[in-house]
C-alpha positions as CSV (number, residue, x, y, z in Angstrom):
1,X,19.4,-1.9,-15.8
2,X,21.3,-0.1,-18.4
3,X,21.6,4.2,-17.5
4,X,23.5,5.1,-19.7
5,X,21.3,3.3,-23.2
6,X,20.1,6.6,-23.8
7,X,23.4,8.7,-23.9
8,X,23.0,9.5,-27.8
9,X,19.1,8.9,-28.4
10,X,16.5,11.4,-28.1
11,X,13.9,11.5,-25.5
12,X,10.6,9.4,-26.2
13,X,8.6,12.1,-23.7
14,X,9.9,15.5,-22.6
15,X,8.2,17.3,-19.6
16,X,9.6,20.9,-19.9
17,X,8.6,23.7,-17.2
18,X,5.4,22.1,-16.9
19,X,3.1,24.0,-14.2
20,X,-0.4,22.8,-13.0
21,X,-2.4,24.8,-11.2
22,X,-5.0,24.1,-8.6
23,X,-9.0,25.5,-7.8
24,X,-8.4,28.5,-5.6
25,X,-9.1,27.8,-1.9
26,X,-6.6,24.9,-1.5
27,X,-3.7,23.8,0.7
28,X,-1.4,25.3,-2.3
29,X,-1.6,26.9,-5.5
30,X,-0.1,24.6,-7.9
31,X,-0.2,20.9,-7.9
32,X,3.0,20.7,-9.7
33,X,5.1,23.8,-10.9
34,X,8.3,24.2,-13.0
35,X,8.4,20.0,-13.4
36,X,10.5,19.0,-15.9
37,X,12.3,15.2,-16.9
38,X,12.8,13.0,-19.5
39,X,11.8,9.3,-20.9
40,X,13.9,7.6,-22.9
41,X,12.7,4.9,-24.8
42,X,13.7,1.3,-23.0
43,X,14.1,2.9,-19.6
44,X,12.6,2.9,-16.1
45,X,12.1,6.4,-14.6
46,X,10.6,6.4,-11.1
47,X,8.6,9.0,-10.1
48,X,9.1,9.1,-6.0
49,X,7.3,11.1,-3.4
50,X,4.7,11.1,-0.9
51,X,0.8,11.6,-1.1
52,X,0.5,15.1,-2.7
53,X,3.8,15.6,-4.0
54,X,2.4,15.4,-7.5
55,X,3.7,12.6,-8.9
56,X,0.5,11.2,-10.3
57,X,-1.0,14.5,-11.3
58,X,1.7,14.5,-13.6
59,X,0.9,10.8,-15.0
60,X,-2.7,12.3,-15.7
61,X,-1.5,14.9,-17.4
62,X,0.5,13.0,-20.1
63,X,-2.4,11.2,-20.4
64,X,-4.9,13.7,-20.8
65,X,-6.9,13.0,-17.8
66,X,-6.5,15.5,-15.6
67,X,-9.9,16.7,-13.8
68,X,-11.9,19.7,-16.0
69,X,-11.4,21.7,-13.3
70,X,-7.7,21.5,-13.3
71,X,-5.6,22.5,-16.2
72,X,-2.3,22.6,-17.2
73,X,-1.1,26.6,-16.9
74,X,2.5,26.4,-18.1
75,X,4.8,24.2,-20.1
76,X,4.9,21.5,-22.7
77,X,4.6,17.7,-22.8
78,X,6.8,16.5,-25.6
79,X,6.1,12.9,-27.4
80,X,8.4,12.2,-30.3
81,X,8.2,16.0,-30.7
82,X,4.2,16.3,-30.4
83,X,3.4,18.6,-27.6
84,X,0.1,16.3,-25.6
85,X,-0.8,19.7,-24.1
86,X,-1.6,21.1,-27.4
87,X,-3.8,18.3,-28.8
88,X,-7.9,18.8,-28.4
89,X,-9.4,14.9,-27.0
90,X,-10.1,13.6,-30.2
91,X,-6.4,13.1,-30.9
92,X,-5.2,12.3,-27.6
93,X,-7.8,9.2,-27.5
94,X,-6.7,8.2,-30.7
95,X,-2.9,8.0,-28.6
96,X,-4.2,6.4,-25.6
97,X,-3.7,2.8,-25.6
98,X,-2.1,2.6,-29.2
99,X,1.2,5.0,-28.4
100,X,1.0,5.2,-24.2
101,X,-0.9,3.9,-22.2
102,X,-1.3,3.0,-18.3
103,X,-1.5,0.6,-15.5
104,X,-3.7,2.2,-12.5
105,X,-3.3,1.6,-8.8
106,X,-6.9,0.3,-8.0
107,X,-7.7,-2.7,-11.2
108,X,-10.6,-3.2,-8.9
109,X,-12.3,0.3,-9.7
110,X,-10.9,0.8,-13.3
111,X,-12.1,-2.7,-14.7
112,X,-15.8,-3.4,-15.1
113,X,-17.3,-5.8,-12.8
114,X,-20.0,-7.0,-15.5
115,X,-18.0,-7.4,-18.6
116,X,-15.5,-10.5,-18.9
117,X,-11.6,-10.3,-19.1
118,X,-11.7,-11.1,-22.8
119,X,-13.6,-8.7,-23.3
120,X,-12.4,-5.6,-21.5
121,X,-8.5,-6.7,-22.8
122,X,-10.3,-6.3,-26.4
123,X,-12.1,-2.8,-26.0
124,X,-8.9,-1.1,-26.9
125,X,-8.0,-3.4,-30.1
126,X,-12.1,-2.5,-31.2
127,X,-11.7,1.4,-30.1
128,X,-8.9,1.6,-32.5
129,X,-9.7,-1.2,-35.0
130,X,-6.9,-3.4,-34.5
131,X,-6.9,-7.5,-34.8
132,X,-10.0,-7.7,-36.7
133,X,-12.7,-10.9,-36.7
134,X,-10.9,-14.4,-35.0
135,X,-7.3,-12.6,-34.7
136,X,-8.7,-10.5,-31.6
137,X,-9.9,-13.2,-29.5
138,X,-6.4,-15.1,-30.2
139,X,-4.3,-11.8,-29.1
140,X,-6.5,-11.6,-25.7
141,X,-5.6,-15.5,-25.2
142,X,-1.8,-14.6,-25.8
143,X,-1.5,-11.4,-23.8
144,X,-3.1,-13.4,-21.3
145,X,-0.6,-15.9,-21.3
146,X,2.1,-13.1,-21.7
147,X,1.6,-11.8,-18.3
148,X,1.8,-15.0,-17.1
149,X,-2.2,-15.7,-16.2
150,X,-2.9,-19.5,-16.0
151,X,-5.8,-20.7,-17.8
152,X,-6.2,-18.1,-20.3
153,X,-9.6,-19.7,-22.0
154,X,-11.1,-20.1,-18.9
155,X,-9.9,-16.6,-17.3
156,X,-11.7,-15.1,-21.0
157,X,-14.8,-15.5,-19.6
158,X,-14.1,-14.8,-15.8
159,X,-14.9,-11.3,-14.2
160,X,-12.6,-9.5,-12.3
161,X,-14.6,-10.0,-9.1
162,X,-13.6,-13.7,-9.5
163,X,-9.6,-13.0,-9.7
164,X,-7.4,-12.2,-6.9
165,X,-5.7,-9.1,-6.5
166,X,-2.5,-10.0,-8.5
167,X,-4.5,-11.3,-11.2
168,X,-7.0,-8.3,-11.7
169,X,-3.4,-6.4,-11.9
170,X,-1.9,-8.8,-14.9
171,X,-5.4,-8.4,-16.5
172,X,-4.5,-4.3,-16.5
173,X,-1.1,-4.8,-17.6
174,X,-2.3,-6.8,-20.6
175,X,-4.8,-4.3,-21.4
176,X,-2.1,-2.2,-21.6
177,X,0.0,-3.8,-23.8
178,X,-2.4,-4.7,-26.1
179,X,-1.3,-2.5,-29.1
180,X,2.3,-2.2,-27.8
181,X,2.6,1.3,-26.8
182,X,5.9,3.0,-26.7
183,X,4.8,5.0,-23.4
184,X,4.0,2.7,-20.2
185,X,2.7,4.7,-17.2
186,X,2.3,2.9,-13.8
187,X,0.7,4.6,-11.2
188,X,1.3,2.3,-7.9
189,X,0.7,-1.0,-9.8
190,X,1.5,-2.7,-6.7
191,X,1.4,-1.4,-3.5
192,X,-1.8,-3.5,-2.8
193,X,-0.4,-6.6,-3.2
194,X,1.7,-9.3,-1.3
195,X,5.4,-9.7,-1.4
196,X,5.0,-12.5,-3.6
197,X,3.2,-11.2,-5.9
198,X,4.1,-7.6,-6.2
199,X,7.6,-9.2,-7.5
200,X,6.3,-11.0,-9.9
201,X,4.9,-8.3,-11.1
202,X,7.8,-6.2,-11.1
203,X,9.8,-8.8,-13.0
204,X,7.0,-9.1,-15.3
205,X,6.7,-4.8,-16.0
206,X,10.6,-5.3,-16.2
207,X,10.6,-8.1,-18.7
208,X,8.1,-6.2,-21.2
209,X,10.1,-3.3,-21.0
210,X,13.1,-5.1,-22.2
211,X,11.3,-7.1,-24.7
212,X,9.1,-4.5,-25.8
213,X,11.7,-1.3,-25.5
214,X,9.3,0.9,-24.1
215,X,9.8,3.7,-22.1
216,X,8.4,3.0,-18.6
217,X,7.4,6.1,-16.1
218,X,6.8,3.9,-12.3
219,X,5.2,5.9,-9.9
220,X,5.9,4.9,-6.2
221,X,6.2,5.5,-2.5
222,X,8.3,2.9,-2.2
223,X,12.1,2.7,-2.2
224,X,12.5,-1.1,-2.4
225,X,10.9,-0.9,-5.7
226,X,12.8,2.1,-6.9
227,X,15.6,-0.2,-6.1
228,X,14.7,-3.3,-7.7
229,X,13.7,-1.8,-11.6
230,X,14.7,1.9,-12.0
231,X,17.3,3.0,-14.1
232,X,16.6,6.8,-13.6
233,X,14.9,8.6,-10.0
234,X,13.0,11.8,-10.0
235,X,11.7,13.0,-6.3
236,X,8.9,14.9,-6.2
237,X,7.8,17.2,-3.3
238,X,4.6,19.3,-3.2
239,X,4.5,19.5,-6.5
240,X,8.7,20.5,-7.0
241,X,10.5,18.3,-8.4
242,X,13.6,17.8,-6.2
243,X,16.3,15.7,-7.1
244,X,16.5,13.4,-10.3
245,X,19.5,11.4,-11.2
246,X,20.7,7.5,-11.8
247,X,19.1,5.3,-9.6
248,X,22.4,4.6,-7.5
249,X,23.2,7.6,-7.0
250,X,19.7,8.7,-5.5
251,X,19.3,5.7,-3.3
252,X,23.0,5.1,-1.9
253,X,23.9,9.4,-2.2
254,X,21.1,11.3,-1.9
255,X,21.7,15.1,-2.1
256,X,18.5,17.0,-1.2
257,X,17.3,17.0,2.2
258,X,14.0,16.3,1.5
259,X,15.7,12.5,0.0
260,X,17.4,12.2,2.7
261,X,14.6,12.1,4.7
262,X,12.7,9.8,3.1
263,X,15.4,7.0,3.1
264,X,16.2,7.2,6.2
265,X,12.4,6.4,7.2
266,X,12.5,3.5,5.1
267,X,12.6,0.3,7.6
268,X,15.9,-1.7,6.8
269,X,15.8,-5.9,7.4
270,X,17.7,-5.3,10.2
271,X,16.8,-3.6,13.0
272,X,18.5,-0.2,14.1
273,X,17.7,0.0,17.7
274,X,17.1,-2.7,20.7
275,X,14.0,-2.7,21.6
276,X,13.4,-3.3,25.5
277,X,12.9,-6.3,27.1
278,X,9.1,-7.2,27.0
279,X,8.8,-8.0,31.3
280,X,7.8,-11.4,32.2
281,X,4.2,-10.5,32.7
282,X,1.4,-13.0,32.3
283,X,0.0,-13.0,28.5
284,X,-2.7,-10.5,27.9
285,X,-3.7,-12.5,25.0
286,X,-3.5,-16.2,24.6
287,X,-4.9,-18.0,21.5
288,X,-5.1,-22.1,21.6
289,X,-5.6,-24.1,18.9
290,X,-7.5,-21.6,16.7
291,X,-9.1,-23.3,13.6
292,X,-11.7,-21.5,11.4
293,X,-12.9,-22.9,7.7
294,X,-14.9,-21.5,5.0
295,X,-17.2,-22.7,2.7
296,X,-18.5,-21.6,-0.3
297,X,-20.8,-22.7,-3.3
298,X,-20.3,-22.4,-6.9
299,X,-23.6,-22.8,-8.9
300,X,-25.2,-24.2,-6.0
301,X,-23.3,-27.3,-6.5
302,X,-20.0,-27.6,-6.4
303,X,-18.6,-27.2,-2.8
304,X,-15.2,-25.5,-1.7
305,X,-13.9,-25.9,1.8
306,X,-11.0,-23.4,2.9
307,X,-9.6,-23.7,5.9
308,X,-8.5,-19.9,6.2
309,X,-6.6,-21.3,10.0
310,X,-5.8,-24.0,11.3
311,X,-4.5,-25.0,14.6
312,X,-2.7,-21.9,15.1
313,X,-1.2,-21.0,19.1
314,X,0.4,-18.0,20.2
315,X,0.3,-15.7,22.8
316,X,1.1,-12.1,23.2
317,X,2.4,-10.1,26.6
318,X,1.8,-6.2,27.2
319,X,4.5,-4.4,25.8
320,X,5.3,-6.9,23.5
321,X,4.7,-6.6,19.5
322,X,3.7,-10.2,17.6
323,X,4.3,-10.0,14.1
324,X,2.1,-12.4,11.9
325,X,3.4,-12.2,8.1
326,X,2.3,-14.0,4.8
327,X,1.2,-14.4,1.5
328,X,-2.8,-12.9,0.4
329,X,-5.0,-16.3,1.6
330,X,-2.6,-17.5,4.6
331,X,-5.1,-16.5,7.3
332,X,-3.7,-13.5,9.1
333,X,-6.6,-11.7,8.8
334,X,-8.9,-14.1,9.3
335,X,-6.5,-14.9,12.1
336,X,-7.4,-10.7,13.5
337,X,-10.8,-10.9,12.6
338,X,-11.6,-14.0,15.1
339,X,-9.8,-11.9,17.7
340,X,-12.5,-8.9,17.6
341,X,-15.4,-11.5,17.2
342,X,-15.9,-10.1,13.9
343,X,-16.1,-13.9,12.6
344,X,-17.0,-17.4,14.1
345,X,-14.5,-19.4,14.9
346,X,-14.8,-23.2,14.3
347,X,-12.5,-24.2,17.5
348,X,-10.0,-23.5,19.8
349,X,-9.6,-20.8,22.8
350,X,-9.6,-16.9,22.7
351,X,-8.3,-16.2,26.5
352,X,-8.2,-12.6,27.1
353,X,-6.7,-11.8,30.6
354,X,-7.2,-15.5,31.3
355,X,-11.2,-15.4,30.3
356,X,-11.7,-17.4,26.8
357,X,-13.5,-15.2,25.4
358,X,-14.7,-17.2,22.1
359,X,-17.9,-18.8,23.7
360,X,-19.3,-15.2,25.2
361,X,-22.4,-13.8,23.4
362,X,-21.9,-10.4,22.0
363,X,-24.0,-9.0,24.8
364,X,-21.2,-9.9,27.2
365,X,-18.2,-9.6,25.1
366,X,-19.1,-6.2,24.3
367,X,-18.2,-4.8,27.8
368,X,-14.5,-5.8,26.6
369,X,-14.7,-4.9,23.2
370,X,-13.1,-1.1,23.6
371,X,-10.1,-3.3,25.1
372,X,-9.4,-4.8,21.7
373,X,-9.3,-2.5,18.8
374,X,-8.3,-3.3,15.5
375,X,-7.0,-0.9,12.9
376,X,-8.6,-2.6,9.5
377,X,-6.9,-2.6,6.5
378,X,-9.3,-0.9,4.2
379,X,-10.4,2.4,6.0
380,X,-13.2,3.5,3.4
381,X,-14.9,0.3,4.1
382,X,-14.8,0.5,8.0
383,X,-15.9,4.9,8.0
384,X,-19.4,5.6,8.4
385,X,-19.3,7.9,5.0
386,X,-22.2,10.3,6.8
387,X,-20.0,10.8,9.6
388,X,-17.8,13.7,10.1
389,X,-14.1,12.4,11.0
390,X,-14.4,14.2,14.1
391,X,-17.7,12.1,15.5
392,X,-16.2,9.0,14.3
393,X,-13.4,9.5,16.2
394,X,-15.2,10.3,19.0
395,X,-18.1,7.9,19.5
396,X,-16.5,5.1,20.7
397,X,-14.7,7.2,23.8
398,X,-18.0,9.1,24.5
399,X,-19.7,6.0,24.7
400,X,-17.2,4.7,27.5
401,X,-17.6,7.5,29.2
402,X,-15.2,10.4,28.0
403,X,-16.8,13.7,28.3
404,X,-17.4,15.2,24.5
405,X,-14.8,18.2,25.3
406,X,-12.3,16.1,25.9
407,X,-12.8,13.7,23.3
408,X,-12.7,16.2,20.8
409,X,-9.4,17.8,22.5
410,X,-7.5,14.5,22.2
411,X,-9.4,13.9,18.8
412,X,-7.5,16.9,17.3
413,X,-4.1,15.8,18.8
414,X,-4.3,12.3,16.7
415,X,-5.4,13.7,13.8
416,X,-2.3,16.0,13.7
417,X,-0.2,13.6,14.8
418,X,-0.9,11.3,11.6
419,X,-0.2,14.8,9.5
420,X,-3.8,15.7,8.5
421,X,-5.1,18.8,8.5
422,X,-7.5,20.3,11.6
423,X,-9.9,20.9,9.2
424,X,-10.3,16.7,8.7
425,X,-12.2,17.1,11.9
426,X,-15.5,18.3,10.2
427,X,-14.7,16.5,7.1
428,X,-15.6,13.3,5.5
429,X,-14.4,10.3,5.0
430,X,-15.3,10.4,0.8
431,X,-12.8,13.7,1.2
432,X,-9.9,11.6,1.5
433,X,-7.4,9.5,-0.2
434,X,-6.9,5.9,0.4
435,X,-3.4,6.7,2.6
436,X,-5.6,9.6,4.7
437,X,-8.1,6.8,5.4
438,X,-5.9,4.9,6.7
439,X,-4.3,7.1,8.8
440,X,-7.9,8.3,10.6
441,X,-8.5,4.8,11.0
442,X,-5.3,4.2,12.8
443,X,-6.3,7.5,14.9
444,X,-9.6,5.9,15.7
445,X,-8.5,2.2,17.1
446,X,-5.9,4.3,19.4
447,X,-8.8,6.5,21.0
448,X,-9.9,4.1,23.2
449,X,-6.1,3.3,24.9
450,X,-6.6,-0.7,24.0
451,X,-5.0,-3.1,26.3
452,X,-4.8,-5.2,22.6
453,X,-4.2,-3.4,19.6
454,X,-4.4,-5.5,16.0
455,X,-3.5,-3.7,13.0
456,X,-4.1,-5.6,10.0
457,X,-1.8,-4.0,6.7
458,X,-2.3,-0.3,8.7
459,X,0.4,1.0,7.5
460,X,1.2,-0.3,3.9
461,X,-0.7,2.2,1.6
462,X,1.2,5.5,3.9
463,X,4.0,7.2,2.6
464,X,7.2,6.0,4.3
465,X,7.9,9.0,6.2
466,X,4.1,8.9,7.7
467,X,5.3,5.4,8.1
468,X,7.9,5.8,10.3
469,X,5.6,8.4,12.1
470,X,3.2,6.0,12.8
471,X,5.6,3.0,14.1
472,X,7.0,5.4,16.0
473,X,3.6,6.1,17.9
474,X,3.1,2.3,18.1
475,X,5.8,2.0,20.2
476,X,5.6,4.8,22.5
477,X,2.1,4.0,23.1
478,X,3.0,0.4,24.0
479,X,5.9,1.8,26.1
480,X,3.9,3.9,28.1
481,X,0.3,2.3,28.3
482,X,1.6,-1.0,27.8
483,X,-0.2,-2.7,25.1
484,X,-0.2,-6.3,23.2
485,X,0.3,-5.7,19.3
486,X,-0.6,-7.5,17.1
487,X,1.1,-6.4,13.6
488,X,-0.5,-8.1,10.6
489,X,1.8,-7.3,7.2
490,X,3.1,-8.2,4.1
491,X,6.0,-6.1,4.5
492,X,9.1,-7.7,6.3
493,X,10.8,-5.0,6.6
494,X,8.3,-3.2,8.6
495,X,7.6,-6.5,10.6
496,X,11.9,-6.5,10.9
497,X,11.7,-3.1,12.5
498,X,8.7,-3.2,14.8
499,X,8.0,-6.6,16.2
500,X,9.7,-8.5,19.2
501,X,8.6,-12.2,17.6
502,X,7.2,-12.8,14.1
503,X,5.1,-15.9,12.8
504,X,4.9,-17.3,9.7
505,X,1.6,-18.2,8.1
506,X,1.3,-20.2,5.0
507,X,-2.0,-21.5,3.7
508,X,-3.5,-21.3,7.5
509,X,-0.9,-22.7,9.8
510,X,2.3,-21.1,11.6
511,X,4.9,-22.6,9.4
512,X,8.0,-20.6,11.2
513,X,8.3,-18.3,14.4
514,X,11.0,-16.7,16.0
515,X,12.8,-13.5,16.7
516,X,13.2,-11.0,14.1
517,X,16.9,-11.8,13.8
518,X,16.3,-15.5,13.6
519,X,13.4,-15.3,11.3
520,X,14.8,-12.9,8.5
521,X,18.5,-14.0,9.2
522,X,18.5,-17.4,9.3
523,X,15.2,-18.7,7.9
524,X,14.4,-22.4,8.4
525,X,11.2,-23.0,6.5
526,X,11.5,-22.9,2.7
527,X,8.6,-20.3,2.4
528,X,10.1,-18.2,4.9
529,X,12.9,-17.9,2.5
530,X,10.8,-17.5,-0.4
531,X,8.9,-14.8,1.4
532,X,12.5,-13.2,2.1
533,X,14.1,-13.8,-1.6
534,X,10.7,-11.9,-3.0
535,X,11.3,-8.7,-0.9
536,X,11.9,-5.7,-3.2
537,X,15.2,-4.2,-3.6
538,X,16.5,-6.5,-1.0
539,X,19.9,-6.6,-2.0
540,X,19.4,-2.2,-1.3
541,X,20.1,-1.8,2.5
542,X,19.7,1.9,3.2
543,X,22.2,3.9,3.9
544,X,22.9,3.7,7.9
545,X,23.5,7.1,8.6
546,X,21.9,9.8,5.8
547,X,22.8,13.1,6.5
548,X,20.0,15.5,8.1
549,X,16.8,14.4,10.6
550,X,17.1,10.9,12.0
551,X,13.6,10.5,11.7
552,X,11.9,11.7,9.0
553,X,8.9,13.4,9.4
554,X,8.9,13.0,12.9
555,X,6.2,15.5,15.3
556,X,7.7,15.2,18.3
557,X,6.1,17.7,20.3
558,X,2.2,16.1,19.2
559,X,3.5,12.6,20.6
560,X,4.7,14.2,23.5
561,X,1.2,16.2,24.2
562,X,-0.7,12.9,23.5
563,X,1.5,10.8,26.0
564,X,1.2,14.0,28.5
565,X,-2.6,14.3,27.8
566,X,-3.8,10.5,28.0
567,X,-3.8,8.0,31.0
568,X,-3.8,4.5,31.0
């Protein structure tokens, strides 16, 4: 990183005083107001805040593609001198793609699932006439290569429902550097995706921007990236832009408050606090030799056998917080979904307070369902969508039993406690965004006071103040009522902060387990260290003691009424 390369060159973008305001009737008037930064060309700004702080309103509005109902009321968005605000869509799609283009958060929903890569990488290169005749099928093949996709013939023809989730993400980065813009936009390009492969995909963003010279605006929650590529911070919050400065300077000397308190939520490698001594109670949960393979058909012919676990043991106390961590395709979620009966299992023992529970029938198993919940990792899929939130949350303790009234009451309590609004009781789920998804369903699996809790990625799409929040309630809950946690994750600093032992998994088998300290201090197994040397920012440790709150974004006094309210 280079901050100072722009000291005597002019801006490539200039937001100026820019003010977008929202439908009457909202949470606040303006999405963002008086916002106003710079881009120079062959640097990486970071745009940093929570959900709602604006940050990708503003990357629509550069782009043109803010909602018709929203417009921007005051300002000017400068490129090379050409105010974006002042162009009618005509000119700005004649921009898009050929002078800035951008990289969106969800490649599953922006790419087609009928059309092939080749040919979705060349709709720009035809929308503006570029690479004419046998020229536009060899740049598809190089970009391809360029971001580093193997088999670039063969992936031509492929569809994105065939890739993985880093691939469908190289496919939109080559889309978007198919005409070379100058302007890059990337609006969490990887907060989906493994450790493994987000940094690859943060060295590859980092290499184009060096080869390339573009200006790059990276929109993020997450400090660990901001660490790893920026050369500039700008922190947004509710639509005010903050703090901006060099990246060092945000991240190691943070002056607003509001900074502050988001770094000193973010989970270090190393854990703060003790946690207490897990008592030598029996296990609550014991799993023996767990081994479950899939097969699947291509063409009706060819045959592919994947064996998603195999022979995996552990066991988990109450109190006590297991940590299983790995790549996308290492089994721990298959590992969580054979724990719920969600999915046959091919062999080995599911004891549950000494009962193996694998062989039961669902008519029998379902008496101890509501004492293992699971908090999935994609919310939207798991929420009835004609459901209110309030009658989701509340089904499952009504059918145990709970009076409605005071399902309801305690209903409310979670859903302030993960920071949504009382009104999200009557509201549903299609109302939300991905993070507030996630957070009901975290609110939901906690309603019926599990004796075994597995939360599979439940906390990697929330902000990291709402973060901390939410790890914060893990633990209190398991202090007072006692439950076995089972915290599935890609993220090892989270897995660092939270859990009392952490396993390994690497293509379906525990390849490493141990304490936090020995696992992440003094890693035996080659892909522990891989997993360890991929983490991003890692050579970042936040600063130990920021001035202001200790924990950021804390709500102490919900927590309390919860603990106060519920019984075990």
């Amino acid at each position: 990183m280079n901050p100072s390369h722009h000291t005597n060159a002019a801006p490539l973008l200039s937001v100026r005083d820019l003010s977008i305001a929202l439908p009457a009737g909202g949470e606040r008037a303006y999405a963002i107001r008086n916002v106003s930064y710079d881009i120079y060309p062959g640097e990486i700004l970071c745009i940093v805040g929570e959900s709602g702080s604006g940050k990708s309103m503003s990357a629509n509005a550069i782009m043109g593609l803010l909602p018709d109902t929203i417009r921007a009321q005051q300002g000017s968005i400068l490129f090379r001198g050409l105010d974006l605000l002042a162009q009618d869509e005509r000119t700005l799609r004649g921009m898009r793609g050929k002078d800035m283009a951008m990289i969106f958060q969800e490649p599953l929903s922006a790419l087609n699932p009928l059309a092939t890569v080749g040919d979705q990488v060349a709709e720009v290169m035809r929308v503006h006439g570029a690479y004419p005749g046998a020229a536009r099928k060899q740049r598809v093949l190089d970009l391809l290569g360029f971001v580093g996709l193997p088999e670039p013939r063969m992936l031509y023809h492929g569809r994105p429902f065939q890739l993985s989730g880093g691939q469908r993400q190289r496919v939109m980065i080559a889309m978007a550097l198919a005409l070379e813009p100058s302007l890059l936009i990337a609006d969490e390009p990887t907060t989906a995706l493994d450790v493994t492969t987000q940094a690859q995909i943060l060295a590859l963003i980092a290499r184009i921007q060096r080869e390339k010279g573009m200006g790059v605006m990276f929109v993020t929650h997450d400090f660990g990236v901001v660490a790893e590529i920026a050369d500039r911070v700008a922190v947004m919050e509710k639509g005010v832009l903050v703090e901006q400065g060099l990246a060092a300077q945000i991240l190691n000397a943070p002056a607003h408050p509001y900074t502050q308190r988001l770094i000193a939520a973010v989970p270090h490698l190393r854990r703060t606090a003790a946690r207490a001594t897990v008592a030598a109670a029996p296990p609550v949960l014991e799993i023996d030799g767990l081994r479950k393979t899939y097969v699947t058909r291509h063409g009706g012919w060819h045959k592919r056998t994947v064996q998603a676990v195999d022979g995996v043991s552990f066991s988990v106390r109450r109190g006590e917080t297991l940590g299983i961590v790995g790549e996308s395709g290492s089994g721990k979620s298959t590992i969580g979904k054979c724990l719920l009966k969600l999915t046959g299992i091919d062999g080995g023992a599911i004891r549950f307070n000494g009962v193996d529970i694998a062989p039961l029938i669902e008519r029998r198993f379902r008496t101890q369902r509501k004492h293992i919940q699971m908090i999935f990792q994609d919310p939207f899929a798991s929420l009835n969508p004609r459901h209110t939130i309030g009658r989701t949350l509340c089904d499952g303790p009504v059918a145990n039993g709970v009076p409605r009234q005071q399902a309801e009451r305690q209903a409310r309590e979670y859903l302030r406690l993960v920071e949504l609004d009382a009104s999200a009781f009557d509201r549903y789920p299609n109302q939300f965004s991905g993070g507030q998804r996630q957070r009901v369903g975290i609110a939901r699996a906690l309603m019926l006071e599990p004796q075994v809790l597995v939360a599979d990625e439940s906390v990697s799409a929330l902000d990291v103040s709402v973060q901390a929040q939410v790890l914060k309630l893990l633990q209190d809950l398991q202090q007072r009522l006692q439950i076995g946690l089972i915290f599935i994750t890609h993220d090892l600093r989270v897995a660092a902060q939270i859990c009392d032992a952490v396993l390994v998994m690497h293509r379906g088998k525990v390849v490493e387990r141990g304490s936090p300290a020995d696992i992440f201090d003094t890693p035996a197994h080659p892909y522990t260290r891989t997993l360890i040397d991929a983490i991003p920012g890692r050579n970042w440790q936040p600063p130990m003691a920021v001035p202001g709150p200790a924990n950021a974004g804390a709500a102490p006094s919900a927590d309390a009424s919860i603990l106060q309210q519920d019984g075990p």
